[in-house]
N, C-alpha and C positions, 0 to 999 in steps of 0.2 A: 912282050916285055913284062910281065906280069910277074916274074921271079926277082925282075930291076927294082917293079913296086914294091913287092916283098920285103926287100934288101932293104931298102931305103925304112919302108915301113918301120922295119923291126931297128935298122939303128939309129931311129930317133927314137923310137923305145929305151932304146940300149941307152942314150943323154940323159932323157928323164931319171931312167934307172939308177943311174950314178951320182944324178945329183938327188935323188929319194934316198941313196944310200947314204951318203955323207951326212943329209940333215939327218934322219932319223937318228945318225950315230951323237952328230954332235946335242940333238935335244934330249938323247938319252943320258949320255955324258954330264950333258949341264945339271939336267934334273934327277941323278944318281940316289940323291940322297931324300929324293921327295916322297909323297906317298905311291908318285905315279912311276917312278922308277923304274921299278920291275917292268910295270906294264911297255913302257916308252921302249926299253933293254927287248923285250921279248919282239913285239912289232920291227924292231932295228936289224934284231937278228933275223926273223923272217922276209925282209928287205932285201938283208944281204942274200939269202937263199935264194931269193926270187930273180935276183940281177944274176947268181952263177947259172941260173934253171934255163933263165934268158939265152944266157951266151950257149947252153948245152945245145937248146934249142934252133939255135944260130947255126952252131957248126953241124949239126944234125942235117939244117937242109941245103947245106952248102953257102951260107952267106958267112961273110968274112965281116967282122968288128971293125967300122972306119974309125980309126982314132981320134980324128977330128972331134967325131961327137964324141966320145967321152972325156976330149976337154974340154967340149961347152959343156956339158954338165956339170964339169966339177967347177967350171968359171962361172956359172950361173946361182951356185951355190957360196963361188966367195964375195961376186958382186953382192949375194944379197945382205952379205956382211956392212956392206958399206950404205946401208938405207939408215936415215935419222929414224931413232925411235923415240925423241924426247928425252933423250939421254946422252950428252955426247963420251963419255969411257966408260960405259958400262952397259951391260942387258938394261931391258926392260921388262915388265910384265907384258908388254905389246911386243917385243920381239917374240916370245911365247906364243901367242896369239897367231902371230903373223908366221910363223914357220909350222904352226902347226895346221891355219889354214893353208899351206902351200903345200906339207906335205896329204893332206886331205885328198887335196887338189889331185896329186901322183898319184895318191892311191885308186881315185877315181880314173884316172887313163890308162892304168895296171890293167885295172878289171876291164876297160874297153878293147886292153890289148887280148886276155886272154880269151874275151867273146870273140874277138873275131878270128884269132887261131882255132876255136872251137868252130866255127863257122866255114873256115877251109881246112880246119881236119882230113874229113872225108874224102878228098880229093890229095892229100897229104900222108902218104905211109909213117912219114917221121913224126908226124905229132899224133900222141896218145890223147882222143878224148877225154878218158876216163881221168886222166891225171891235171889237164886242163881246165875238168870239172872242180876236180879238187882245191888248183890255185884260184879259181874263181871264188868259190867259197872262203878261203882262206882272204881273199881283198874284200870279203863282207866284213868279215871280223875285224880285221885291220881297221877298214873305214870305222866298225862303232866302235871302237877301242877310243881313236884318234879324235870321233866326233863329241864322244864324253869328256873327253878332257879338256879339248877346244871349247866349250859350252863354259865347263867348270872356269877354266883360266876366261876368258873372257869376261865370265860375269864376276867375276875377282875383282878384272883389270878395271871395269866399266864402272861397277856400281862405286870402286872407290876412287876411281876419278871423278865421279859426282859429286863424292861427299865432299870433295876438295875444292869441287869448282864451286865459286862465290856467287853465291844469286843475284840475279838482276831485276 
């Protein structure tokens, strides 16, 4: 049954995928017009590339997309819409924060996915190491892309809710 593991494996990949796809898009979106823009734009589209490489991948070894999960993912993404961020009708600098550590988070089980397809390659005519190697490296960059600016928004968010809060 190890083709059923597979399956299952790759379309809880495929959930994550989809909801890494939608955040990236909407904190790209959000943050259009900021310095990080481009950068956010560029990561969103290499997202979106990574979830179709996914599906390529999918139908390459014969596993079929359960639908299910790609709507927990996108349900997972609109639930996280509805978390207080100290703000009730508007963003916050902590929504930033918090979706940027979430997609960190993706980005970090991308890269565990493509280690372990590089791991049953060899055993696997339909998956190309060489190119597996490739998206591997490509979720390093992401990751420091995403960790830079997570660091930056954060100590944004942080140091000026300090200066806010009133000493005791």
């Amino acid at each position: 049954m190890q083709c059923d593991a597979l399956g299952i494996y790759l379309n809880d990949h495929l959930a994550g995928s989809t909801a890494g796809q939608l955040l990236s898009h909407r904190l790209a979106e959000h943050h259009r017009s900021s310095p990080y823009g481009g950068e956010l734009r560029r990561v969103a589209d290499e997202i979106a590339e990574d979830r179709r490489t996914l599906l390529g991948l999918m139908d390459a070894l014969g596993v079929s997309a359960r639908h299910h999960k790609v709507y927990a993912g996108r349900l997972a993404v609109t639930a996280r819409l509805l978390k207080l961020n100290g703000h009730v009708m508007r963003r916050s600098g902590l929504s930033t924060v918090i979706e940027l550590e979430t997609l960190r988070l993706g980005i970090e089980g991308k890269t565990l996915l493509w280690r372990t397809l590089r791991e049953v390659a060899p055993d696997r005519a339909e998956l190309d190491e060489a190119r597996l190697e490739e998206l591997l490296h490509r979720t390093h960059e992401q990751a420091d892309v995403v960790e830079s600016l997570r660091r930056r928004t954060a100590s944004a968010v942080f140091h000026r809710s300090r200066r806010r809060t009133p000493s005791g």
